[in-house]
C-alpha positions in Angstrom: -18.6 2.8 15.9 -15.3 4.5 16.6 -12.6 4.8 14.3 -9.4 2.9 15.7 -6.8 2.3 13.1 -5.5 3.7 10.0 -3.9 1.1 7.4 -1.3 2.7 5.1 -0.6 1.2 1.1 3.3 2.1 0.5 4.4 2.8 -3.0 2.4 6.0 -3.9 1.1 6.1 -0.3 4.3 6.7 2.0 7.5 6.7 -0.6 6.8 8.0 -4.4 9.6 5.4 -5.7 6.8 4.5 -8.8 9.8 5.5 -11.3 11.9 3.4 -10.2 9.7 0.2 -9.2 8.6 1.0 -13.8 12.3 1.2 -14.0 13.6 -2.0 -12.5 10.8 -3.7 -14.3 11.7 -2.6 -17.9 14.7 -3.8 -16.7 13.9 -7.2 -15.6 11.9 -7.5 -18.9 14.9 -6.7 -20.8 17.4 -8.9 -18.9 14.5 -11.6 -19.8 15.1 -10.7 -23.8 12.0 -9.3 -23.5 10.5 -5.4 -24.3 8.4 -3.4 -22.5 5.9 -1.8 -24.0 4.4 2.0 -23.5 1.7 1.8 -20.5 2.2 -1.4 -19.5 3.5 -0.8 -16.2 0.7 1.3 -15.3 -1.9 -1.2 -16.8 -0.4 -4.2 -14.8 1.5 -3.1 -12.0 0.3 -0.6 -9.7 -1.5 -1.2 -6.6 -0.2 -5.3 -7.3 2.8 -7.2 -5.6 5.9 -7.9 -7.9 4.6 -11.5 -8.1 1.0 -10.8 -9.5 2.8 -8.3 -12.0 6.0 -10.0 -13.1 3.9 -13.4 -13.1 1.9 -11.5 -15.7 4.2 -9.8 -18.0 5.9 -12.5 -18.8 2.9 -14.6 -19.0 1.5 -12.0 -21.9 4.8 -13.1 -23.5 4.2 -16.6 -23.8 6.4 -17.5 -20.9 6.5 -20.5 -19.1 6.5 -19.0 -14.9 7.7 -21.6 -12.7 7.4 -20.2 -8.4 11.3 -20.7 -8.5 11.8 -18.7 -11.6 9.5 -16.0 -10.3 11.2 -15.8 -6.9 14.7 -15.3 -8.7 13.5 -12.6 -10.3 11.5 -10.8 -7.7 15.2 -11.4 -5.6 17.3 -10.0 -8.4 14.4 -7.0 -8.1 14.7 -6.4 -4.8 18.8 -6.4 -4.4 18.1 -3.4 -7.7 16.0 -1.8 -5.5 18.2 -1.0 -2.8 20.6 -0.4 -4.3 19.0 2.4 -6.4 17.7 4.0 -3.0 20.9 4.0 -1.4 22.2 5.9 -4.2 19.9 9.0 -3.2 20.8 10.8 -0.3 16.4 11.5 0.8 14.1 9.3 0.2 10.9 10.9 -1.9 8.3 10.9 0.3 5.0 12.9 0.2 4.5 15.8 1.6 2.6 16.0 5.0 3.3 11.9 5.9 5.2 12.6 9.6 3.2 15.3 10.3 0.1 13.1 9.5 2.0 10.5 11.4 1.7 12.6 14.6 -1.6 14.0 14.5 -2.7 10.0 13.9 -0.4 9.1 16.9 -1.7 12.3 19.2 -5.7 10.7 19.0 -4.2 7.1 19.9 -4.6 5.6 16.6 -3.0 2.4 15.8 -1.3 2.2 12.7 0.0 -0.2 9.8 1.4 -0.8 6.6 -0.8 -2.9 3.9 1.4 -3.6 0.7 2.4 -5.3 -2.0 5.5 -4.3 -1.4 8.2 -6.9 -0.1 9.1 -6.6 3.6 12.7 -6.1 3.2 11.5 -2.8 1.2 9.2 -1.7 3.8 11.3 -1.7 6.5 14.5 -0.4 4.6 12.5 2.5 4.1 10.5 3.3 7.1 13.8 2.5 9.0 15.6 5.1 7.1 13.1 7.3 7.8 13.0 7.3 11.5 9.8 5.8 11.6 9.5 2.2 11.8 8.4 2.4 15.7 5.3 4.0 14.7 4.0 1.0 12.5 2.1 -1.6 14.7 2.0 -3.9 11.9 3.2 -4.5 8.5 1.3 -6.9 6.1 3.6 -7.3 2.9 3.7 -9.0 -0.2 5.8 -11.8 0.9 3.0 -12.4 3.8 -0.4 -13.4 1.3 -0.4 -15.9 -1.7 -2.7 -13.0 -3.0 -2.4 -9.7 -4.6 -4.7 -6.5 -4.3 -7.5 -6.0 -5.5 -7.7 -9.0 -3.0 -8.6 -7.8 0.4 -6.1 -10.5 2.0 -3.8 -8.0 3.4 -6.5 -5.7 4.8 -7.6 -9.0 6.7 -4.6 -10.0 7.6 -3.4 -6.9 9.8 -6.9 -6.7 11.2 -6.7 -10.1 12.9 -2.3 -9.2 13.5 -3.1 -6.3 15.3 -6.2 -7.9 17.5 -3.6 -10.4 18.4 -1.0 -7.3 19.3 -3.9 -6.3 21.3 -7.4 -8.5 22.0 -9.0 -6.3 23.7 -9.0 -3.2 21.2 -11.9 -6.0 19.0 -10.8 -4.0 16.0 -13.6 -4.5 13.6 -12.5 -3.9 9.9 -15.5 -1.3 10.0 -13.3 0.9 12.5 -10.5 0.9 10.4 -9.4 3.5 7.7 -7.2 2.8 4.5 -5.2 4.8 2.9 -4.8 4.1 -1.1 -3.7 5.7 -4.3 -5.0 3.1 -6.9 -8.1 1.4 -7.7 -7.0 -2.0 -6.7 -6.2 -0.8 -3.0 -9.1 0.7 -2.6 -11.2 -2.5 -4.4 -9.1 -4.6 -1.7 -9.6 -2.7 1.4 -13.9 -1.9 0.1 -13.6 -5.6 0.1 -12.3 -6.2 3.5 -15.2 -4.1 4.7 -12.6 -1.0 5.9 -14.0 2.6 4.2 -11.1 4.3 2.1 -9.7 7.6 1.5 -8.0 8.2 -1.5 -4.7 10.3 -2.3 -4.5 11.6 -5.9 -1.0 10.9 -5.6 -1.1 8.0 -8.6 -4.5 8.4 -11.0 -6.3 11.7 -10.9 -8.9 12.7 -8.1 -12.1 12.4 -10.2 -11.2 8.8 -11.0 -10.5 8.0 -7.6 -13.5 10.0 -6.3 -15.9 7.4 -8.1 -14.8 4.7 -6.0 -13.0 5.5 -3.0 -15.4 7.3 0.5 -13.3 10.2 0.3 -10.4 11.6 -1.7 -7.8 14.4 -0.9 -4.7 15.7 -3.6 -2.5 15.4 -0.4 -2.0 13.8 2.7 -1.9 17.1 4.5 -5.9 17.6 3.3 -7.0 14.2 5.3 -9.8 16.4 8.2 -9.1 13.4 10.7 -11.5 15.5 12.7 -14.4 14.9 10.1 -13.4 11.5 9.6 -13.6 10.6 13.1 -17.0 12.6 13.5 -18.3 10.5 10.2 -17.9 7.3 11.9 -19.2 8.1 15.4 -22.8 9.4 13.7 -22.3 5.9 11.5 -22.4 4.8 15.3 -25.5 6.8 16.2 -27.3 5.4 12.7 -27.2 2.5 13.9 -28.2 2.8 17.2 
């Protein structure tokens, strides 16, 4: 076994915008007549799409959630959204992601984005950032009927990126995920594609419980040890 591809979450993964997803949220709740309340956001919404988590807080406030209504909202959300990162002048992203990027790149890796996120988010972002070439594939939230913890996504850009290329057979086995929150790392566990976590979100220890590795930052991911770990997975089985 060989590792092959490395599958990227977004928010808390490539752009640390949490604080401002929690903000247009509080937002939307208010706009609704509606308060947020203290931990809620983290409770509900991180590591889910804006349609499991919006579907659900106003659910938990006896509200009546048609698809139409949702989709309004989630629109509304997503024109907020921009406009609140065109208003900063560089993106926050984590330190260590391009030069990750290129030490991924340098060993042939293919690479994608797995996310909750809506597309029109992704790409704003990695196109601002220079580096939307680099992404193979990008599985967002407006591609699955399903949210993490279910491993959808993970599944889905598997079987996108054997169709960019049938003969790499990527097995979700030789894939590698990179999450920041327990439901990632329960969705990509359940795609069958081992995990790293980045303490980037909850703290290390929590994450260490669940995930096959865990670094504090990108910068700390060995690929070297990674990639030896799943050639002797190879030789086990052999």
């Amino acid at each position: 076994m060989t590792l092959k591809a490395i599958l990227f979450d977004f928010n808390g993964v490539i752009i640390n915008d949490e604080p401002i997803h929690q903000q247009l949220i509080d937002q939307v709740l208010i706009a609704e007549n509606l308060r947020p309340k203290p931990g809620e956001y983290r409770q509900v919404c991180l590591g889910r799409s804006d349609r499991a988590c919006i579907r659900e807080l106003l659910q938990r406030r006896g509200r009546v959630v048609s698809d139409e209504y949702l989709t309004r909202i989630i629109q509304r959300k997503a024109e907020a959204y921009q406009q609140e990162l065109e208003k900063l002048e560089k993106l926050p992203t984590y330190p260590g992601l391009e030069d990750l990027i290129f030490q991924l790149r340098s060993h042939h890796l293919k690479l994608a984005v797995v996310s909750g996120a809506l597309r029109s988010e992704v790409e704003l972002v990695l196109n601002r950032l220079g580096l939307t070439e680099y992404f193979s594939v990008i599985v967002a939230g407006d591609d699955i009927a399903t949210s993490k913890p279910e491993p959808d996504g993970y599944l889905l850009a598997v079987e996108k990126l054997n169709e960019l290329e049938p003969d790499l057979n990527l097995q979700p086995t030789e894939c590698l995920a990179i999450e920041d929150t327990p439901a990632g790392i329960t969705a990509a566990k359940s795609a069958g594609i081992p995990v790293v976590g980045i303490a980037n979100t909850y703290p290390f220890h929590m994450l260490q419980r669940q995930a096959n590795w865990v670094v504090d930052y990108l910068c700390d991911l060995d690929l070297e040890y990674v990639q030896q770990v799943y050639t002797n997975r190879n030789q086990l089985v052999a």
